[in-house]
N, C-alpha and C positions, 0 to 999 in steps of 0.2 A: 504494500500500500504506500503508495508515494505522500508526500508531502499536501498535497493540495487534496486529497482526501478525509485525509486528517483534520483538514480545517473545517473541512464539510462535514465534521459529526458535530460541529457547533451548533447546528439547526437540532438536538437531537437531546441540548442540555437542560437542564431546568433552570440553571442558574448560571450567570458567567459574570468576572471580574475582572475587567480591562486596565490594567496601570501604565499609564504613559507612554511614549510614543513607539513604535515598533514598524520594523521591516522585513518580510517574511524571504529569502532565497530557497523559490520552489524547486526550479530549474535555470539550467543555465538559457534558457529561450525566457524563461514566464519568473517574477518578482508579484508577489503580492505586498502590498504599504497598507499607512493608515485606512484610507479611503474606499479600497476593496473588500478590508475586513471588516469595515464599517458596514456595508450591503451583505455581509454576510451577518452579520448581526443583526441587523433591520429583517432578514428574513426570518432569524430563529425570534426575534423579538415577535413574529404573527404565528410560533409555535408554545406561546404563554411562558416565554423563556424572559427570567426576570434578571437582567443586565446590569450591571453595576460600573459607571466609567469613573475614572479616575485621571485627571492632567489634560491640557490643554490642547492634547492632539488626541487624546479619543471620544474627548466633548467634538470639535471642530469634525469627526469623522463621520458623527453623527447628526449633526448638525442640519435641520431641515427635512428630517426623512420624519414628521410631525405623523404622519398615520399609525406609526409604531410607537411614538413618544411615551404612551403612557408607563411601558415596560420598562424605560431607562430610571435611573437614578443618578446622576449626575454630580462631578465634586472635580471643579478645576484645578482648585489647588491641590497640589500632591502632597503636600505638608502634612495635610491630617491622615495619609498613610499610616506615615513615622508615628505620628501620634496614638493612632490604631496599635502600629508594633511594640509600640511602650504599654500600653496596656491601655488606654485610652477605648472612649468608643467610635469605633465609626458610623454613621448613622445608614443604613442600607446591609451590611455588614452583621449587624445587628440582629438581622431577619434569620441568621444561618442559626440562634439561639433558639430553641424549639422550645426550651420548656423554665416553667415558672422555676428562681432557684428556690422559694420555700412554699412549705405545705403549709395550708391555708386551712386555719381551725376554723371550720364552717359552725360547728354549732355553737361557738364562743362570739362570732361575729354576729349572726343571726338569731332570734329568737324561734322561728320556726323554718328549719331547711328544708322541708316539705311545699314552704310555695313557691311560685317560679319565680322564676328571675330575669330580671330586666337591667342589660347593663350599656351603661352607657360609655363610647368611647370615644377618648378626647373627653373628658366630662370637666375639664377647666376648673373655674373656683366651686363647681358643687352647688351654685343656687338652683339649678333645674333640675337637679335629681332631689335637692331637702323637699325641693315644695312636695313632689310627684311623691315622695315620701311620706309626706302629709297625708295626702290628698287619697294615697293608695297605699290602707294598713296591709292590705290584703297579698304584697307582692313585696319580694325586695330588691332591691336596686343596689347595683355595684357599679361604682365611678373608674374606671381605667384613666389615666393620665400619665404622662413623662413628668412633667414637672413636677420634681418630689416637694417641694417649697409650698405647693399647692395643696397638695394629694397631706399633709402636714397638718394645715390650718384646716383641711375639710373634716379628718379625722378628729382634733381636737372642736372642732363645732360638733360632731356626731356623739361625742361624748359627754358635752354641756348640756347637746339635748337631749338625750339618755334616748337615740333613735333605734330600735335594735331589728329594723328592717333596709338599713342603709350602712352600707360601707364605700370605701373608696384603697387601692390600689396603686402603688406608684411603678409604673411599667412599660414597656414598649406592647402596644397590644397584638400588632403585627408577628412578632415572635410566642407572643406567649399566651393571645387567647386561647387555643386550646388547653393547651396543658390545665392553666386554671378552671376555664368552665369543666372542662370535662370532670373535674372531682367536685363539683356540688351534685349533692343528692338530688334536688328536684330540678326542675324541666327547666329550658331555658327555653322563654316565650317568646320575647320582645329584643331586638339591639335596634340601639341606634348610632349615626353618626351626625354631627351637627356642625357644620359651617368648620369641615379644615380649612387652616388658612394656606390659599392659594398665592403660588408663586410666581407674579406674571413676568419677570422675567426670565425664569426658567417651564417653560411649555409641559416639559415634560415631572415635574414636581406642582402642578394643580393640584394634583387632587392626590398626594404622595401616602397619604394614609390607608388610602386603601390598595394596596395591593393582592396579588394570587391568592399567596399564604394563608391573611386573613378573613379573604371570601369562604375559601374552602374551609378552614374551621368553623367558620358562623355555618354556613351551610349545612353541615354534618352534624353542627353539638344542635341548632333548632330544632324543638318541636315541630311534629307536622302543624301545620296553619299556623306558627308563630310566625312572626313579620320581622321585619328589617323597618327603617325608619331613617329616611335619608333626606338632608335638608342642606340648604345653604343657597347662601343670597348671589352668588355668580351662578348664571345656566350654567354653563359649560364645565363649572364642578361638579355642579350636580347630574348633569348628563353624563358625564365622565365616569362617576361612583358608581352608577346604577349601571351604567356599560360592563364596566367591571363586575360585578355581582350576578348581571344575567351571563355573560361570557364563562365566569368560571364557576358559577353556581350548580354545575353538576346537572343541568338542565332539573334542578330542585326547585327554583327560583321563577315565580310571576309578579306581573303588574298586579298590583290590588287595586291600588289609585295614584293617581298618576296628573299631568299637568298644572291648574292652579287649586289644588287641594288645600282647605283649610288646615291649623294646626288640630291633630285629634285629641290633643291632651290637654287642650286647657289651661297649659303649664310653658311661656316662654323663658326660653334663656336670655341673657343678659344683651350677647349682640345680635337677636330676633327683635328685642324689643327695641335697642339701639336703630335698628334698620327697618323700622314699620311707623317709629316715631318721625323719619324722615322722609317718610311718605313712598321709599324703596319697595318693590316684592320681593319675597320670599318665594322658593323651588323648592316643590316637593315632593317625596315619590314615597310609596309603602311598597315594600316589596310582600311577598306572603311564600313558606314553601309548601310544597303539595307532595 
């Protein structure tokens, strides 16, 4: 098997990580560079292969080939490599972490692990999940977030207010929502996702929260007829997310409701309400699986 075959089991990877610039000597007639291995990645990028670039010639290789965009993950500077190898995190990299590192005492969190659960990710400072909280004794609610600083200050408010149907998590959810839902005893009904913030000048990190990985876990850990819950104030995220989620959803995944759907909960987050107070729409979709 020659060289230029080899390259072609790229279309064939689940995952690949491109660092810095490179020049391939296939044969002494044919050279494949940045640019070729680029198209060759744009192709495996339309086989659900999730990409990861790294430095300013394998952003630049990719550059423009936007029908595959969503698949990239993108980081010019090479710096945060080194960073990476020092034990640092790198964000994309991150994803290759399957599983929660601590077990999660469910019945110390929860008052009853018998109801379902409704988690929200990306759940920011936690006022939309206390209220729903409030609002809904009957289910419990777990906040995912990265920012530990946050995920901190929500915990200590869950404790003042002696909530024992609400928790909150500091974690990448992309990595590690399976691992976690899958060890709660009752059913997982409901997820949402709510206004990731979009990167407009990087095309390809829009809608960076939802990738493969954590379609296919929501997929798999949902109840039948539990829903999905997808919003945010830019179309193009929210058509983006919900692309994602029918795409990899294991053909599990339908429209419930769809174009200018009201909120069903009764219950806004902070920049919902920031962005309806300015007279802005909100995009919304319910997914359901079947």
């Amino acid at each position: 098997m020659n060289n230029w075959k080899y390259l072609t089991q790229l279309n064939y990877c689940l995952k690949i990580l491109w660092i810095g610039p490179t020049s391939f000597d296939l044969t002494e007639e044919f050279s494949v560079g940045a640019t070729q291995l680029g198209q060759i990645l744009n192709k495996a990028s339309h086989n659900s292969c999730d990409i990861i670039l790294v430095g300013v010639a394998a952003c630049k290789a990719v550059k423009g080939m936007s029908d595959s965009s969503s698949q990239y993950t993108a980081f010019e500077n090479e710096s945060i490599v080194w960073e990476f190898l020092k034990g640092g995190i790198l964000p994309g990299i991150a994803a290759l972490d399957k599983s929660y590192p601590y077990q999660i005492p469910w019945d110390d969190v929860f008052s009853d692990t018998t109801q379902p659960l409704f988690v929200d990710i990306g759940s920011g400072n936690g006022l939309f999940l206390f209220q729903m909280a409030r609002n809904w004794e009957g289910l419990n609610f777990l906040g995912l977030e990265m920012n530990e600083k946050l995920v901190v200050r929500c915990l200590q408010d869950v404790t003042l207010a002696g909530k024992r149907n609400l928790y909150f998590l500091s974690t990448n959810a992309t990595s590690t929502f399976r691992s976690i839902v899958s060890s709660y005893p009752g059913q997982l009904t409901l997820v949402s996702i709510q206004c990731p913030n979009p990167d407009f000048n990087k095309e390809q990190n829009r809608w960076r929260m939802v990738r493969r990985m954590l379609v296919e876990a929501v997929a798999d850990l949902l109840q039948v007829n539990g829903k999905i819950y997808l919003q945010s104030d830019v179309e193009s995220v929210l058509l983006g997310m919900k692309e994602q989620f029918i795409s990899h959803g294991k053909g599990q995944l339908v429209v419930d409701s769809d174009g200018r759907m009201e909120n069903p909960f009764g219950v806004v987050s902070d920049w919902e309400r920031h962005v309806l107070a300015r007279g802005a729409p909100m995009y919304r979709t319910m997914l359901r699986k079947v």
